[in-house]
C-alpha atoms as one frame of an Amber mdcrd trajectory, in Angstrom:
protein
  -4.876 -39.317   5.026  -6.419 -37.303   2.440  -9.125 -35.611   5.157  -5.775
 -34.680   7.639  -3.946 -33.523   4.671  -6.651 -31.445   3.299  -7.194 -29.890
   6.935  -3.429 -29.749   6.888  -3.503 -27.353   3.872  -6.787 -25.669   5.015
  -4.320 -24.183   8.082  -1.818 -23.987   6.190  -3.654 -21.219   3.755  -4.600
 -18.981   6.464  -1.376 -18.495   8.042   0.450 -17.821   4.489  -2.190 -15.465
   2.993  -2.373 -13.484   6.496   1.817 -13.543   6.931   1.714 -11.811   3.217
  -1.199  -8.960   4.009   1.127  -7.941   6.957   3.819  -7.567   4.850   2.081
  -5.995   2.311   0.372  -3.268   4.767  -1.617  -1.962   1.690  -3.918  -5.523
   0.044  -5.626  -8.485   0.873  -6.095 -11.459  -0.286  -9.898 -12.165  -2.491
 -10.916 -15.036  -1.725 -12.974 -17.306  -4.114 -14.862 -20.370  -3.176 -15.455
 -22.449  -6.394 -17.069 -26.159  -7.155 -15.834 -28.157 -10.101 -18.746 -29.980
 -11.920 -17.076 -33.331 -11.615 -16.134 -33.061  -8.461 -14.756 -31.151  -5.492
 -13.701 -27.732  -6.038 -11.301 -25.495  -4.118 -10.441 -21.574  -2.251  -9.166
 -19.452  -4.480  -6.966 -16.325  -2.568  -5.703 -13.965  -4.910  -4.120 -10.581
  -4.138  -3.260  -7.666  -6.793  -2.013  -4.091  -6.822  -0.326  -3.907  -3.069
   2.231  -1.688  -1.949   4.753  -5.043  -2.321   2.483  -8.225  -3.882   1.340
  -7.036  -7.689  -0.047 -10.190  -7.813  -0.147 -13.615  -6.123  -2.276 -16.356
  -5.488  -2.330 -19.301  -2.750  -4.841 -21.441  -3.734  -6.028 -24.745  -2.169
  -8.671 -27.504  -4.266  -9.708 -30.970  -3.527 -10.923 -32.432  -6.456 -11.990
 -36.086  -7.670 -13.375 -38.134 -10.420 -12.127 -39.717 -13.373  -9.246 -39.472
 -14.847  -9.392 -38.009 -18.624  -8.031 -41.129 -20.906  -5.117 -39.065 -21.613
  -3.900 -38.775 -18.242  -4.257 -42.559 -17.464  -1.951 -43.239 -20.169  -0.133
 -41.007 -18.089  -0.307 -42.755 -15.296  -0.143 -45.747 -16.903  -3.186 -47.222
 -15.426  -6.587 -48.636 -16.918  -9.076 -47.922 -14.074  -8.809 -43.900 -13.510
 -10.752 -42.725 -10.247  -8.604 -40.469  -8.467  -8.689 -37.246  -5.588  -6.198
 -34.629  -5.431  -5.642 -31.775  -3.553  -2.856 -29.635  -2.485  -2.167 -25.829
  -1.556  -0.497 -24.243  -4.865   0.996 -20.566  -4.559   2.651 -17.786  -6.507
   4.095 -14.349  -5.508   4.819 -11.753  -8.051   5.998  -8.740  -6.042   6.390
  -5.237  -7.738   9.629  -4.524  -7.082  12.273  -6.331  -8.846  14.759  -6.204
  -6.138  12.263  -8.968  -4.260  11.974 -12.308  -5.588   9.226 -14.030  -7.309
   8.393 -17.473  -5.376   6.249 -20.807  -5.941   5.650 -23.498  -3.624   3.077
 -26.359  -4.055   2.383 -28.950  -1.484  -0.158 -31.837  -3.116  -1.342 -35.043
  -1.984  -2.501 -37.885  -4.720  -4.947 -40.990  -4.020  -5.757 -43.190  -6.941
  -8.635 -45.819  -7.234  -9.503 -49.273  -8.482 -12.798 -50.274  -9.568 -14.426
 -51.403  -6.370 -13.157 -47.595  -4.510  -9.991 -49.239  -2.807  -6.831 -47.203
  -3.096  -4.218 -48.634  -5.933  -2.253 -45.600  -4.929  -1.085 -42.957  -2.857
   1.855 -40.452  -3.083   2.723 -36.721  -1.635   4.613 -34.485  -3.797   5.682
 -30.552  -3.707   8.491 -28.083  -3.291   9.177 -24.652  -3.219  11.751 -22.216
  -5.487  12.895 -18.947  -5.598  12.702 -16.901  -9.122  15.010 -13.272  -8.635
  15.889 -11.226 -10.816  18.475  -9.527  -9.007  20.582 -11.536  -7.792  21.566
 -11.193  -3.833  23.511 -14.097  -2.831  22.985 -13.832   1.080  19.165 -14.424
   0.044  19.915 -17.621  -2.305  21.655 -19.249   0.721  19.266 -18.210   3.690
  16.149 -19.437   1.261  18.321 -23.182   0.356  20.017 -23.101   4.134  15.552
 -23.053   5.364  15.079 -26.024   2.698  17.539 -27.817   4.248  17.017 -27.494
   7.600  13.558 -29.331   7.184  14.794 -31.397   5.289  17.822 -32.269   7.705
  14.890 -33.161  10.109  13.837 -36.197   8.713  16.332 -37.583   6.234  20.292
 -36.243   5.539  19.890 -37.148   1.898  16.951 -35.295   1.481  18.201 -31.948
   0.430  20.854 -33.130  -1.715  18.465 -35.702  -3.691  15.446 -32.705  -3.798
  17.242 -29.637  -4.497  18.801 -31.683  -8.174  15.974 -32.438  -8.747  14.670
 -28.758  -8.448  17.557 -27.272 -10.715  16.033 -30.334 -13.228  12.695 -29.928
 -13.210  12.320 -26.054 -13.278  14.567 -25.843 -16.692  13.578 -24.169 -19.638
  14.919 -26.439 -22.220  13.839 -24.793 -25.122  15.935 -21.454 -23.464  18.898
 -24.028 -21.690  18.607 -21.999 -19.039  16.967 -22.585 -14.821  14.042 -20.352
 -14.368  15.394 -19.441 -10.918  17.925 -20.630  -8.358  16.048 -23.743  -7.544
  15.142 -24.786  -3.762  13.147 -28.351  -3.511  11.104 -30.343  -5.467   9.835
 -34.133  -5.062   7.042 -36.164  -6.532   5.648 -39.576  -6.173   6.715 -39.712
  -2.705   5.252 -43.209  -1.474   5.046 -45.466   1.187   7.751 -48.187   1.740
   9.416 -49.986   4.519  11.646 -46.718   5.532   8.713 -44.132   4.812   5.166
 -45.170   5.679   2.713 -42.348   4.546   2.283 -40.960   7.771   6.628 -40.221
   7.551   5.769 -38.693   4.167   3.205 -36.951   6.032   5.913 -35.602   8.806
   8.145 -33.991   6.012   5.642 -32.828   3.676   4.151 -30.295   6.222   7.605
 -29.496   7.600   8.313 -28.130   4.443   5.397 -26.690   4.379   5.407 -24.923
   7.829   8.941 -24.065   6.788   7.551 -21.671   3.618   7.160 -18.424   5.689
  10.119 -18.299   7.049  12.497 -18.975   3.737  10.497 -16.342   2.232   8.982
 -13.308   4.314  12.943 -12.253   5.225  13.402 -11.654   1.949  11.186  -9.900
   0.790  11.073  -7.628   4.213  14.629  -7.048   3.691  14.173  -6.069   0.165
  11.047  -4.374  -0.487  11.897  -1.070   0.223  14.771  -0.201  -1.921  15.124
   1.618  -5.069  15.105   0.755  -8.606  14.896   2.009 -11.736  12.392   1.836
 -15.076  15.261  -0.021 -16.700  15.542  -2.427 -13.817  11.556  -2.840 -14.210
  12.241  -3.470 -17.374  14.225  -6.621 -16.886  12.088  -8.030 -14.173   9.618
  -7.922 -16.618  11.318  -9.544 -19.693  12.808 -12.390 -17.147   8.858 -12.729
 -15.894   8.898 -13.534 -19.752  11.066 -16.701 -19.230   8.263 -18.017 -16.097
   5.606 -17.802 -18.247   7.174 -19.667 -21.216   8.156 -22.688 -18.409   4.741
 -22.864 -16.848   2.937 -22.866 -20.366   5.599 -25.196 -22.209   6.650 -27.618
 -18.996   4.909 -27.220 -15.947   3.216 -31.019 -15.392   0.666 -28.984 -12.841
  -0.501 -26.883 -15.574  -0.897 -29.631 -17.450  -2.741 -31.861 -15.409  -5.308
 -28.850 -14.369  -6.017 -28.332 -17.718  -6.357 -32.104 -19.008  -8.607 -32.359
 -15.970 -11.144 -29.631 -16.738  -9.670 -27.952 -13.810 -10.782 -24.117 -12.339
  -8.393 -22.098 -15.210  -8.522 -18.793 -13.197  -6.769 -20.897 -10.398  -4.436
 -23.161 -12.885  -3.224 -19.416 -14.975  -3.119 -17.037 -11.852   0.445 -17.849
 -11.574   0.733 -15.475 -14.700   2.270 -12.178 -14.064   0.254  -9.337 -15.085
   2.573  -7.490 -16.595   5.517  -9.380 -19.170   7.641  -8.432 -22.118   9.190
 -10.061 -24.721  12.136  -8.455 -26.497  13.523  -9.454 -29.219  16.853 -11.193
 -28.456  17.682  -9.197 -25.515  20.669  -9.216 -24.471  22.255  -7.947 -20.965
  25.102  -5.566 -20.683  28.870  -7.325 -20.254  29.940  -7.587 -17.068  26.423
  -6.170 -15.641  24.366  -7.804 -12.700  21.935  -8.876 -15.169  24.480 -10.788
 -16.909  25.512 -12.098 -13.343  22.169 -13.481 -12.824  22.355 -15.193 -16.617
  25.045 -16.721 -15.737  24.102 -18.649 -12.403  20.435 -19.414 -14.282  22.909
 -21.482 -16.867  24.423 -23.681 -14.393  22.849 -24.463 -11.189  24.986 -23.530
  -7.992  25.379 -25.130  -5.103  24.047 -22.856  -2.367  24.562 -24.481   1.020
């Protein structure tokens, strides 16, 4: 499982990074081949300074070894071999009109002494960060999620998307960091899903990225905006920093793990304010999108 996956997301890579240097007609993606002393290592693509991407990263790493103390406690588990890998990506694009996206597909095995596997799970998602809020996008991004979803379980979408709008809070801000889309974890066989079923819907949602995105940001990334609209994208960047420092579990475990930390941080904008208790205009669209990012919405 973990050589198909890993092929899976090797693919999987190339068709992303080579859908977004279309789009962006101007940059390409730098790629990076790196080793991790303990173990493994990973392919690095980052892109900067395009005519639509001002920065982004899809990154892929297999990586094994053990498992730092803390993050068997963790687990909860005494013996701490493990391999992960899974395709991570971020896209910042220039233009606040377009939104900033994640999606991370990953895929877990853990070890007991004698090498067997103790345990085995798939996890991922993908969500949409605006910061100006178009509704028609918010629905066509959710209505993609759901589609692949539909494909292998009704309940899916429903179960995945709450736990999106949970996961991606800012708790310390009570406020979403976007408009949500899918996330699941810990995704492991049982009687109704074998592996190979977790398999199925892991890469549908995966095969299912370019298409919730690249309409989007095609449809978006040629009109106007002003240094005052800048502005806000980049306070509201502000706000996806904070989460992925303060909450993000990936983060975490890259770092706990002596992980690449070009790779773990390139999902940092490169450009971010922080203003002092800023506040949006009444009744503006700013205040529109403050308002949605305080209670999650159903979309489809």
């Amino acid at each position: 499982m973990k050589d198909k996956f890993y092929a899976y997301i090797q693919q999987l890579q190339d068709a992303i990074t080579s859908k977004l240097e279309e789009v962006d007609g101007k940059a390409t993606f730098q790629e990076d081949i790196w080793k991790r002393p303990e173990g493994g290592g990973g392919r690095t693509r980052v892109i900067e300074n395009g005519a639509v991407f001002e920065k982004g990263g899809v990154n892929i790493s297999g990586v094994r070894g053990e498992l730092p103390d803390s993050m068997k406690t963790y687990f909860n588990v005494k013996e701490g071999n493990f391999f992960a890998c899974g395709l991570s990506l971020v896209l910042h694009p220039k233009n606040p009109m377009v939104p900033t996206v994640h999606a991370n597909w990953r895929y877990f095995e853990l070890y007991g002494n004698d090498g067997e596997i103790v345990d085995q799970w798939f996890g991922g998602g993908q969500d949409l960060t605006p910061y100006y809020l178009f509704d028609e996008d918010a629905i066509h991004f959710h209505n993609v999620c759901k589609t692949a979803c539909d494909k292998h379980n009704a309940t899916f979408y429903n179960t995945y998307k709450k736990r999106c709008d949970e996961y991606f809070w800012n708790t310390h801000r009570n406020e979403a960091r976007g408009i949500g889309g899918l996330f699941f974890d810990y995704c492991k066989g049982s009687p109704e899903m074998n592996m190979q079923a977790w398999y199925n819907f892991v890469t549908e949602i995966g095969n299912s990225f370019i298409n919730s995105y690249v309409p989007i940001v095609i449809k978006r990334k040629e009109l106007n905006y002003s240094a005052e609209q800048r502005d806000w994208q980049e306070i509201r960047r502000g706000r996806y920093v904070e989460f992925n420092l303060v909450h993000d579990k990936g983060t975490l475990f890259g770092l706990k793990t002596n992980g690449r930390i070009e790779s773990i941080l390139m999902s940092l904008p490169p450009h971010v304010q922080w203003r002092y208790d800023h506040q949006p205009e009444k009744g503006s669209e700013e205040e529109r999108l403050l308002n949605v990012l305080m209670k999650p919405k159903e979309w489809v």
